[in-house]
Backbone as JSON, one array per atom type, in Angstrom:
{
  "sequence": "XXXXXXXXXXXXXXXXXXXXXXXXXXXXXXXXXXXXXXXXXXXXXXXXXXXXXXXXXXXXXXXXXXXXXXXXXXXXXXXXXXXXXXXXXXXXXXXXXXXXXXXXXXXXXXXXXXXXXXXXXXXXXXXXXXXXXXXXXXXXXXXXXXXXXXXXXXXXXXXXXXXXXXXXXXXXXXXXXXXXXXXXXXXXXXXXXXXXXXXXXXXXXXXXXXXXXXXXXXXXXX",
  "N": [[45.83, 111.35, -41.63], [47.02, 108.84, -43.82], [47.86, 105.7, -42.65], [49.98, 102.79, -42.61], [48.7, 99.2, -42.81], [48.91, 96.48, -41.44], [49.11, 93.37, -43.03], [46.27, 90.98, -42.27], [48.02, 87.79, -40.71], [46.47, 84.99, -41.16], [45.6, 86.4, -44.17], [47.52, 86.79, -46.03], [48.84, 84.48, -45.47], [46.78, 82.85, -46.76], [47.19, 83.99, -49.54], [49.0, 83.09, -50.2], [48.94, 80.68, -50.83], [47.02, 80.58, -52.46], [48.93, 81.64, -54.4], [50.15, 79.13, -54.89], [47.82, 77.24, -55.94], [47.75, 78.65, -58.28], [49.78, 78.65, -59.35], [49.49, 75.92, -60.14], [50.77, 73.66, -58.55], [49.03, 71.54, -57.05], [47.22, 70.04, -58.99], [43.32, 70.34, -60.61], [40.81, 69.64, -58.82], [43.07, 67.81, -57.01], [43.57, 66.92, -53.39], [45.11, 69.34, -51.38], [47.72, 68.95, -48.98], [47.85, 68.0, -45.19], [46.95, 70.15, -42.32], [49.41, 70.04, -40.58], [51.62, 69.59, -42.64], [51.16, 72.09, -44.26], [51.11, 74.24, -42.41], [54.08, 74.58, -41.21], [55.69, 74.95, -43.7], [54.22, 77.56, -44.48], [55.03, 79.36, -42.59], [53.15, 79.68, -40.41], [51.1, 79.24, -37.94], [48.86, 76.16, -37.61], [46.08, 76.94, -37.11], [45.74, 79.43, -38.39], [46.5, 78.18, -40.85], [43.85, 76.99, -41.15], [42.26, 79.46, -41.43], [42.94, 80.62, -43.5], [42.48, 78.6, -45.44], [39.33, 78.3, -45.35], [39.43, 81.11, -46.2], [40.17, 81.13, -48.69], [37.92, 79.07, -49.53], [36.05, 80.19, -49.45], [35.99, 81.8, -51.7], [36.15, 80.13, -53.39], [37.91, 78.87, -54.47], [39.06, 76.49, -52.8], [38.02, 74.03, -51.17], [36.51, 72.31, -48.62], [35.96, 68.66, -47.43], [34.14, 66.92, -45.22], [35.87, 65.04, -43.52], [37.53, 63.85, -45.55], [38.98, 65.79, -46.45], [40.89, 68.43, -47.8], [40.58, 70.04, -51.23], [41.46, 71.26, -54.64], [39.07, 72.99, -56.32], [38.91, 75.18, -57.97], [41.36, 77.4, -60.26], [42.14, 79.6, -60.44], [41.0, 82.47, -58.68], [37.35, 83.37, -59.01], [36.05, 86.01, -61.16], [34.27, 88.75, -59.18], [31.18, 89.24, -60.7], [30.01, 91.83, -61.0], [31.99, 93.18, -61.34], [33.28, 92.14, -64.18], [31.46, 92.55, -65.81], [31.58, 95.82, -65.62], [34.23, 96.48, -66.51], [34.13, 95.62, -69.23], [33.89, 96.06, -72.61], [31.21, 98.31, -74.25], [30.28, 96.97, -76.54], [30.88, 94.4, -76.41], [29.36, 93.71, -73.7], [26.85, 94.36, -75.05], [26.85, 92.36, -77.33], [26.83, 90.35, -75.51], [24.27, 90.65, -74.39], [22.52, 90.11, -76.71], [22.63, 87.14, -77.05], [21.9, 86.02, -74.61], [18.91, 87.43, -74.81], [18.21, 86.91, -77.36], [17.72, 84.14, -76.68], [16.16, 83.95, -74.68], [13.79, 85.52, -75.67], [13.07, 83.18, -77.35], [12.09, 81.32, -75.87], [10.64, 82.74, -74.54], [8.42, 82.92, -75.99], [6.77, 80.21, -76.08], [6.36, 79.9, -73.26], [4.95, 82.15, -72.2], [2.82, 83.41, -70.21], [-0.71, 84.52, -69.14], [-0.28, 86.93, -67.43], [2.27, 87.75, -68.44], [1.77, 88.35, -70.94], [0.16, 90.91, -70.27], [2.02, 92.1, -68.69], [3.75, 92.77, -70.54], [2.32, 94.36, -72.8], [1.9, 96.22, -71.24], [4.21, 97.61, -70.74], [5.04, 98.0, -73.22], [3.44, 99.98, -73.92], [4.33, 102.05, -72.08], [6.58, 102.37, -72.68], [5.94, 103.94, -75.19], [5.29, 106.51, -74.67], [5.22, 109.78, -75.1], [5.83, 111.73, -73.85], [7.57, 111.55, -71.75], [10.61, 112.02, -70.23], [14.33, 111.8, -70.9], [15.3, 110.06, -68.88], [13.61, 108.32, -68.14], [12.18, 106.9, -70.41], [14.58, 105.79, -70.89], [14.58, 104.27, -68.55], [11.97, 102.77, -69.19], [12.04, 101.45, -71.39], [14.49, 99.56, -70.56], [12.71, 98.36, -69.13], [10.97, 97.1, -70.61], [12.54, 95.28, -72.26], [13.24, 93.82, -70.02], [10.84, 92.47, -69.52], [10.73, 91.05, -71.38], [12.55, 89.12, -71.03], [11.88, 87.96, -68.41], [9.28, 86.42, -69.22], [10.21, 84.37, -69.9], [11.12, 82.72, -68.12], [13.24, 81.96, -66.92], [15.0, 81.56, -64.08], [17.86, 82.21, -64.67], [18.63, 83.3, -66.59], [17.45, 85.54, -66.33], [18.59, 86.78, -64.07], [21.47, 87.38, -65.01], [20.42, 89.05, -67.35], [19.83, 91.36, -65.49], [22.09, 91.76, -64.35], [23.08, 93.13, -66.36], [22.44, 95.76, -66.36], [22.89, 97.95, -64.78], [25.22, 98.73, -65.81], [24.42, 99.53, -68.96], [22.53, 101.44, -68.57], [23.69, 104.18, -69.01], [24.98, 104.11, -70.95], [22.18, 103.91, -72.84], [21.22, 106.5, -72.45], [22.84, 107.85, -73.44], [22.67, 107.27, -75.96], [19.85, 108.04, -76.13], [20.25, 110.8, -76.57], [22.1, 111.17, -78.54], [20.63, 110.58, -80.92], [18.93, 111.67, -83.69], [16.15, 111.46, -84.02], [14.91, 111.52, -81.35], [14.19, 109.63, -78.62], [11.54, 108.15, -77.97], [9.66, 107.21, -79.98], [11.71, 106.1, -81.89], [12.67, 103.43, -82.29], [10.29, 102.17, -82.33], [9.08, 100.24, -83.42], [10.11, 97.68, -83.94], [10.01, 97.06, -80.99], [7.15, 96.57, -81.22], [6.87, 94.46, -82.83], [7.88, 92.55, -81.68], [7.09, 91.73, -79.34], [4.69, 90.99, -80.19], [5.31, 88.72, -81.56], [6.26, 87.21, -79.46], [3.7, 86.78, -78.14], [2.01, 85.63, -80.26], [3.16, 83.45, -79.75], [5.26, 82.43, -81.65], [8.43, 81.5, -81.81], [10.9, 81.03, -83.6], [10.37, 83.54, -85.22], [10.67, 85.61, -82.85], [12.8, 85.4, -81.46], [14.59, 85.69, -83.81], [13.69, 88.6, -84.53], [14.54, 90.09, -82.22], [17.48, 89.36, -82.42], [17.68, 90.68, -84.52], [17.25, 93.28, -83.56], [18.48, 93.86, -81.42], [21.29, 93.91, -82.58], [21.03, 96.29, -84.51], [21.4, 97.95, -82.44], [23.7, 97.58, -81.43], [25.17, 98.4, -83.6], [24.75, 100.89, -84.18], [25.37, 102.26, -81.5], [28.42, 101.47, -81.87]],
  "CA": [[46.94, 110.77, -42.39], [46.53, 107.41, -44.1], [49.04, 104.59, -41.81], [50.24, 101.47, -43.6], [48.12, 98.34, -41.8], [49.84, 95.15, -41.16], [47.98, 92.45, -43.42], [46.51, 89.83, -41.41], [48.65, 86.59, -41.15], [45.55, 84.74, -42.47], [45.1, 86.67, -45.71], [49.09, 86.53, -46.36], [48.8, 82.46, -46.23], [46.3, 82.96, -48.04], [47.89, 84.8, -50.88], [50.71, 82.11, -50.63], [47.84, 79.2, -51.03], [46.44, 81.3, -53.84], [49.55, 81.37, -55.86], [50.48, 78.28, -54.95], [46.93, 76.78, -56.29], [47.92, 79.39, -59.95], [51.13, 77.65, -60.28], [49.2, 74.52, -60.33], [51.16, 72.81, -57.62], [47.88, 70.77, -56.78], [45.69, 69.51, -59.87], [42.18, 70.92, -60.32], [40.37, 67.87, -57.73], [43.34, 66.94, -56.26], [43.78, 67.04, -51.88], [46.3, 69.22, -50.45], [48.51, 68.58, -47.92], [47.04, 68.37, -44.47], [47.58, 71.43, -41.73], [50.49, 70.17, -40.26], [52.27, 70.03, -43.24], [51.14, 73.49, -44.65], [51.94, 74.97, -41.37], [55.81, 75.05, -41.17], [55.71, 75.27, -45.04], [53.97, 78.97, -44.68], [55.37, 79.82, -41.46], [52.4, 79.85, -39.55], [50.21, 78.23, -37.1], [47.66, 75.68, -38.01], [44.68, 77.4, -37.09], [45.86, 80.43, -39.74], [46.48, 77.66, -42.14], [42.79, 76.81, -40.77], [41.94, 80.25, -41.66], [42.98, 80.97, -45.03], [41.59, 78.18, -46.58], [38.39, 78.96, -44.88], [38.8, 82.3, -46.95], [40.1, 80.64, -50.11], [36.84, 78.16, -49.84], [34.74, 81.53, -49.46], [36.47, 82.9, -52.7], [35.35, 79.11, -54.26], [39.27, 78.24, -54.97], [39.31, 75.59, -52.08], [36.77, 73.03, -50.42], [36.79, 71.34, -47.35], [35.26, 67.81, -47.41], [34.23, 66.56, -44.09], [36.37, 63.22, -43.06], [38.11, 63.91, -46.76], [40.28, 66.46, -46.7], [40.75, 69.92, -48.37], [40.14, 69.7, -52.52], [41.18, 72.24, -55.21], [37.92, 73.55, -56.61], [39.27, 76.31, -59.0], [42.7, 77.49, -60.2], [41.91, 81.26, -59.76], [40.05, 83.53, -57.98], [36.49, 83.86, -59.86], [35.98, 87.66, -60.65], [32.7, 89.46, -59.08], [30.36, 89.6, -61.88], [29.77, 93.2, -61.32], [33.75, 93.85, -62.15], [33.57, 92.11, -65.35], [30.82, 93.9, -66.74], [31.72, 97.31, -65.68], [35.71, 96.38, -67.2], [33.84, 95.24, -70.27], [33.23, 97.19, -73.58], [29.74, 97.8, -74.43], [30.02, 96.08, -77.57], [30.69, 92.96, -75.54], [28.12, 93.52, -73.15], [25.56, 93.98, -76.19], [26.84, 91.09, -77.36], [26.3, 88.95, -74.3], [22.66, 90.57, -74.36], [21.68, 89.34, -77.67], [23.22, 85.68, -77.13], [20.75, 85.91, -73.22], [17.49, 88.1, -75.34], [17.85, 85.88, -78.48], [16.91, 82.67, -76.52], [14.79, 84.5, -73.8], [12.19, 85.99, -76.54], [12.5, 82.32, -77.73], [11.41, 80.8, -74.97], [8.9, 83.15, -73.83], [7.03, 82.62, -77.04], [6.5, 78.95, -76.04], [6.24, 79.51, -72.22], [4.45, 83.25, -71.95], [1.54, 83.66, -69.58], [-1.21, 85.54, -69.78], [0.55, 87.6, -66.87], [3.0, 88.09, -68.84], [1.29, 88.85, -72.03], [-0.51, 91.83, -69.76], [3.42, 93.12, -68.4], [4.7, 93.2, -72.12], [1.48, 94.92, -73.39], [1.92, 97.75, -70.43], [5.68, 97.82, -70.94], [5.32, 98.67, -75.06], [2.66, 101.53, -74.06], [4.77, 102.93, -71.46], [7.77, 103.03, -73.51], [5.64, 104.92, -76.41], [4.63, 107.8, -74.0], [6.46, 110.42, -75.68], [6.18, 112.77, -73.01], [9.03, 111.0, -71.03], [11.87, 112.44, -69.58], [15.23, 110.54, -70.96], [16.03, 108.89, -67.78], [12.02, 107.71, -67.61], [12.27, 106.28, -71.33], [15.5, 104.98, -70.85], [13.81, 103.19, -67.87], [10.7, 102.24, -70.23], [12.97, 100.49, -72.53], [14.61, 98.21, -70.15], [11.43, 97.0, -68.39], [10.11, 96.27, -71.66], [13.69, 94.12, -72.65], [12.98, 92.63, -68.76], [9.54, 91.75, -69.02], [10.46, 89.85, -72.55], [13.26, 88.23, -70.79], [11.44, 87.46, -67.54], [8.13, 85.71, -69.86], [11.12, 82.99, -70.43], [10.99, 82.35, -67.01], [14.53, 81.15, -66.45], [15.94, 83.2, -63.16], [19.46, 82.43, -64.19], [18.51, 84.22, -67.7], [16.87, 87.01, -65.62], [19.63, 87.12, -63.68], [22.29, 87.64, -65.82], [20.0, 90.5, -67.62], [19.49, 92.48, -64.35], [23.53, 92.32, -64.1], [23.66, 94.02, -67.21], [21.27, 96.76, -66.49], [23.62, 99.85, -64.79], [26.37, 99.17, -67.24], [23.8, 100.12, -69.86], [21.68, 102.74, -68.73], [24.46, 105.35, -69.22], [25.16, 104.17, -72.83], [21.13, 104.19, -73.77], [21.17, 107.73, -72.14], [23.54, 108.68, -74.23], [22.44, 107.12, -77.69], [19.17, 108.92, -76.67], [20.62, 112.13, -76.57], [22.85, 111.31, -79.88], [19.11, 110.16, -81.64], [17.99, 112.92, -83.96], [14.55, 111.14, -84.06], [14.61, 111.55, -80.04], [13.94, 108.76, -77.92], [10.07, 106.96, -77.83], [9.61, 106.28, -81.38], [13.21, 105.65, -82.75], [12.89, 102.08, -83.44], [8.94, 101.16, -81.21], [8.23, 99.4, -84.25], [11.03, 96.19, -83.57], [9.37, 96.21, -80.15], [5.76, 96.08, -81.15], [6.73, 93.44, -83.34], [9.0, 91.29, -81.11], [5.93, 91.57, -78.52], [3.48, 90.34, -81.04], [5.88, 87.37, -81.98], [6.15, 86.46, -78.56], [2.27, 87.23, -77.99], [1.25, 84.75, -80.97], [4.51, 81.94, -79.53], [6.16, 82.4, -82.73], [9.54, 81.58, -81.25], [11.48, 81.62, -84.45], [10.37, 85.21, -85.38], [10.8, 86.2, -81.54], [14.48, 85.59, -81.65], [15.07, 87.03, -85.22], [13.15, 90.03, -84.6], [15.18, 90.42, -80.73], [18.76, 89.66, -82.23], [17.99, 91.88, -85.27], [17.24, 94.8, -82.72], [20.52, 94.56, -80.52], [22.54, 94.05, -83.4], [20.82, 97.06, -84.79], [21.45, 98.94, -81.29], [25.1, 97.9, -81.51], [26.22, 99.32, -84.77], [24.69, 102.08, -83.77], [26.0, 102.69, -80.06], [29.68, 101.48, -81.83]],
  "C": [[46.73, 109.26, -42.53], [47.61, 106.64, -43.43], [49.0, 103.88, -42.82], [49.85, 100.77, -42.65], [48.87, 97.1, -42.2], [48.79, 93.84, -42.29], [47.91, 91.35, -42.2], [47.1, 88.53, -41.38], [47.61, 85.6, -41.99], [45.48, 85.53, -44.02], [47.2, 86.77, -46.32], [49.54, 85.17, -46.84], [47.73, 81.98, -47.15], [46.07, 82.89, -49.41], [48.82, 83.73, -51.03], [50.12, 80.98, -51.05], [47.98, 79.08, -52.38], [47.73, 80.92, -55.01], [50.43, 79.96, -56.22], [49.74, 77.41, -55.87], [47.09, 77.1, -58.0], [48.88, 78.82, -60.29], [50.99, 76.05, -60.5], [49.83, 73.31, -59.88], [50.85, 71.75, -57.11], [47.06, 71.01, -58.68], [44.47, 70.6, -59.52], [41.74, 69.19, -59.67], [41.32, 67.17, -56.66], [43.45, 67.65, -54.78], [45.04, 68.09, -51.71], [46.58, 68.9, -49.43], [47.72, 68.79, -46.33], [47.8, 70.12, -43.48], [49.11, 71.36, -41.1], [52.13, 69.99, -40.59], [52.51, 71.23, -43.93], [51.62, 74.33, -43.86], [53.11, 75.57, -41.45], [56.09, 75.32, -42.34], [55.07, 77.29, -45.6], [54.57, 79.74, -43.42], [54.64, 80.54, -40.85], [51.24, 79.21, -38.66], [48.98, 76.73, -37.83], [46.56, 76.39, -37.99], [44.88, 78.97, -37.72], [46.04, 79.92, -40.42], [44.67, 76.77, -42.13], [41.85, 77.7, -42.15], [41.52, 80.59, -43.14], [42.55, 79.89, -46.08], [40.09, 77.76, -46.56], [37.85, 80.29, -46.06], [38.69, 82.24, -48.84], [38.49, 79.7, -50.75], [35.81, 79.21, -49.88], [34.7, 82.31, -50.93], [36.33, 81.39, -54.29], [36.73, 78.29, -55.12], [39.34, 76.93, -54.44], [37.67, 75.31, -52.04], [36.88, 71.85, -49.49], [35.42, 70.41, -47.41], [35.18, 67.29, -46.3], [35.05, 64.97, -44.04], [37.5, 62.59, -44.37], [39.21, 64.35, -46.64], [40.17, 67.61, -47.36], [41.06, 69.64, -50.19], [40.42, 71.35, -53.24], [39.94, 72.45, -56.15], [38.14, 74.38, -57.77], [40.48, 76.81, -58.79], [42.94, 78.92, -59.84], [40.77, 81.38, -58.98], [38.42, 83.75, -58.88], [36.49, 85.57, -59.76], [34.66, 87.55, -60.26], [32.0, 89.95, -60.42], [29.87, 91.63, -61.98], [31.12, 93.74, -62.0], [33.82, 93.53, -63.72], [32.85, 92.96, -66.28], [31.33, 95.17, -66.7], [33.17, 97.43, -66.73], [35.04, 96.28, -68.32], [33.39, 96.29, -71.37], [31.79, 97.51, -73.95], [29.18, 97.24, -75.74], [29.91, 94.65, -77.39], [29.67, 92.77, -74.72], [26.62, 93.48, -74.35], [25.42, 92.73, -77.18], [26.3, 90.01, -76.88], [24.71, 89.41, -74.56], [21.75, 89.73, -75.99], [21.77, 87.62, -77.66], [21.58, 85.64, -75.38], [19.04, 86.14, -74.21], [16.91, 87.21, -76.27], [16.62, 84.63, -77.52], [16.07, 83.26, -75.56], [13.69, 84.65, -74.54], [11.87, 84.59, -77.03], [11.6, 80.99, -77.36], [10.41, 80.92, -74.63], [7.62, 82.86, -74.86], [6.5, 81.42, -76.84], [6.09, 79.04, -74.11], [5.44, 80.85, -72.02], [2.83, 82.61, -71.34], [0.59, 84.43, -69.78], [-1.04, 87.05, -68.79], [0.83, 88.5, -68.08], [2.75, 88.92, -70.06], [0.83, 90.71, -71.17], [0.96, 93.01, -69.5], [3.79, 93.58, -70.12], [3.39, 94.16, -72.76], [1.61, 96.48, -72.43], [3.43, 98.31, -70.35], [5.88, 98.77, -72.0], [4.68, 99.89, -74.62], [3.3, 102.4, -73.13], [5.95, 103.54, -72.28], [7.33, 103.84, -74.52], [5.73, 105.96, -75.9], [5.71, 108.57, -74.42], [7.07, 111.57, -74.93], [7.27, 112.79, -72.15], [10.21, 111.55, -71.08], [13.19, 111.16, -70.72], [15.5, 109.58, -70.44], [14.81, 107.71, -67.38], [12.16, 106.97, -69.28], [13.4, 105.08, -71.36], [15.0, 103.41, -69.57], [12.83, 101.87, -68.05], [11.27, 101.36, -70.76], [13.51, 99.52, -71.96], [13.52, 97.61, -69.55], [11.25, 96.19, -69.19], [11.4, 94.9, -71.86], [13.59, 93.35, -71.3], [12.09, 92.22, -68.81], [9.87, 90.64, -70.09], [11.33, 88.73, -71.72], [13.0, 87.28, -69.31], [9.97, 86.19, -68.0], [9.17, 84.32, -70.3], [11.18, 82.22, -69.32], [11.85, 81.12, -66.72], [14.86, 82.02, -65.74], [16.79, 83.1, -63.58], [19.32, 83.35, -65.35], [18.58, 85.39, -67.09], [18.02, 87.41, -64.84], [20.8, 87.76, -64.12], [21.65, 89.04, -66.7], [20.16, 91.38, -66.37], [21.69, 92.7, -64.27], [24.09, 93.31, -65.02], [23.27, 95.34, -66.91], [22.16, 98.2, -65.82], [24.54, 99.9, -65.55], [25.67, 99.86, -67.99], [22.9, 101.21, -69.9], [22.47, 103.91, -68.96], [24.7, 105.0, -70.53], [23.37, 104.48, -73.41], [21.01, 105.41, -73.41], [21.8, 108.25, -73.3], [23.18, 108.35, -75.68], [21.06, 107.65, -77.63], [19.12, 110.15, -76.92], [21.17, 112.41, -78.14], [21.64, 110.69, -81.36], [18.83, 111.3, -82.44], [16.58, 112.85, -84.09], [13.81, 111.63, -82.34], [14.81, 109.67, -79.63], [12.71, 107.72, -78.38], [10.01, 106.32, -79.13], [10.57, 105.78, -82.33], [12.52, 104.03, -83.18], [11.93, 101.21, -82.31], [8.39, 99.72, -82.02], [8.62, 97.93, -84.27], [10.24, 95.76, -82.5], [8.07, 95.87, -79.87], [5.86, 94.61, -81.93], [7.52, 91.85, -82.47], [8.01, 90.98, -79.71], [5.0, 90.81, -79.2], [4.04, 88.79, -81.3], [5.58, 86.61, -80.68], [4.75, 86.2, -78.43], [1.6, 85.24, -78.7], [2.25, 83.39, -80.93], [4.86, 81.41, -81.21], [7.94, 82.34, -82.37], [10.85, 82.07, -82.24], [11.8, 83.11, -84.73], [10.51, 85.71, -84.13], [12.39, 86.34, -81.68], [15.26, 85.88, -82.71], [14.76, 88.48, -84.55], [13.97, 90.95, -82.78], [16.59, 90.03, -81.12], [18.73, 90.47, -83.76], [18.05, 93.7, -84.73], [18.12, 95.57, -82.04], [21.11, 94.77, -81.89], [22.28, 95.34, -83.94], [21.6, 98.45, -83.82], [23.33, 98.91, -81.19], [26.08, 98.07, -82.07], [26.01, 100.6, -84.55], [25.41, 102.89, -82.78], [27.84, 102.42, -80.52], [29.68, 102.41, -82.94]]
}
């Protein structure tokens, strides 16, 4: 049988910080009050008004400056980047990918290795293999969109792709299933050419030929 648990007095003063910080009580930058005015003001100890903005500074709302004082930092809560994507439509997420892919392919055409040239050349031929399973194509297909966006060789780029990547494998599953061409060769010919752009650091044509492909992928998938 599930009990009801007591919250802990820390995450309660917390919560009272928190909406204190949303009603904009404190400025973004400015000090609050020290502990032994917050104290009797939440009706609870110092070292739980210690606590909670300990957890608020963990959650990137607060910030304790040594010899300073405590500083608002942010007016909310940031969300976890995994929540927004998954909440998000996948017209928005294909969005965000062409605004990240655009300037990635345009980069890599100016910064590509010969690494890199070697990943994107074994990427395109894996994704042709027609023998591939869905879930092994569907796989094929993002390496290849990671290797272009890793040859840009920005992690925060790369980063931000890899966050997209389980939102979307259940939508390309499914637009290869709803394909009457199938899967491998539907549309290899965008990414032999958006390989070649990068290949010959044609940056221009890299980021045409990589936001004509999403946009392609997301009239389709809407």
């Amino acid at each position: 049988m599930t009990q009801v648990r007591r919250e802990p007095l820390a995450d309660q003063a917390a919560r009272l910080l928190l909406e204190r910080v949303r009603s904009q009580e404190w400025a973004l930058g400015e000090k609050l009050p020290g502990e032994t005015t917050l104290a009797p003001q939440l009706g609870v100890g110092r070292s739980t008004v210690r606590e909670a903005i300990r957890l608020l500074a963990g959650r990137g709302v607060l910030a304790a400056r040594q010899g300073a004082g405590v500083f608002v930092t942010a007016l909310d809560v940031v969300e976890e980047w995994d929540d927004v994507v998954r909440r998000s439509d996948l017209a928005a997420v294909i969005e965000a990918r062409i605004a990240i892919e655009t300037e990635a392919a345009s980069l890599a055409a100016g910064r590509r290795t010969r690494t890199d040239i070697r990943v994107l050349r074994e990427a395109l031929a894996a994704r042709a293999d027609e023998s591939l399973g869905r879930d092994e194509y569907v796989a094929a297909d993002l390496a290849f969109h990671r290797a272009v966006v890793a040859a840009a060789h920005n992690p925060i780029l790369l980063e931000l792709f890899d966050g997209f990547t389980p939102r979307l494998r259940e939508s390309m599953q499914d637009m290869v299933r709803r394909r009457p061409t199938g899967g491998a060769d539907a549309d290899h010919d965008d990414h032999i050419a958006l390989a070649e752009a990068i290949i010959e650091r044609d940056a221009p044509r890299s980021a045409a030929t990589s936001r004509t492909h999403l946009t392609a992928l997301k009239d389709f998938l809407s």
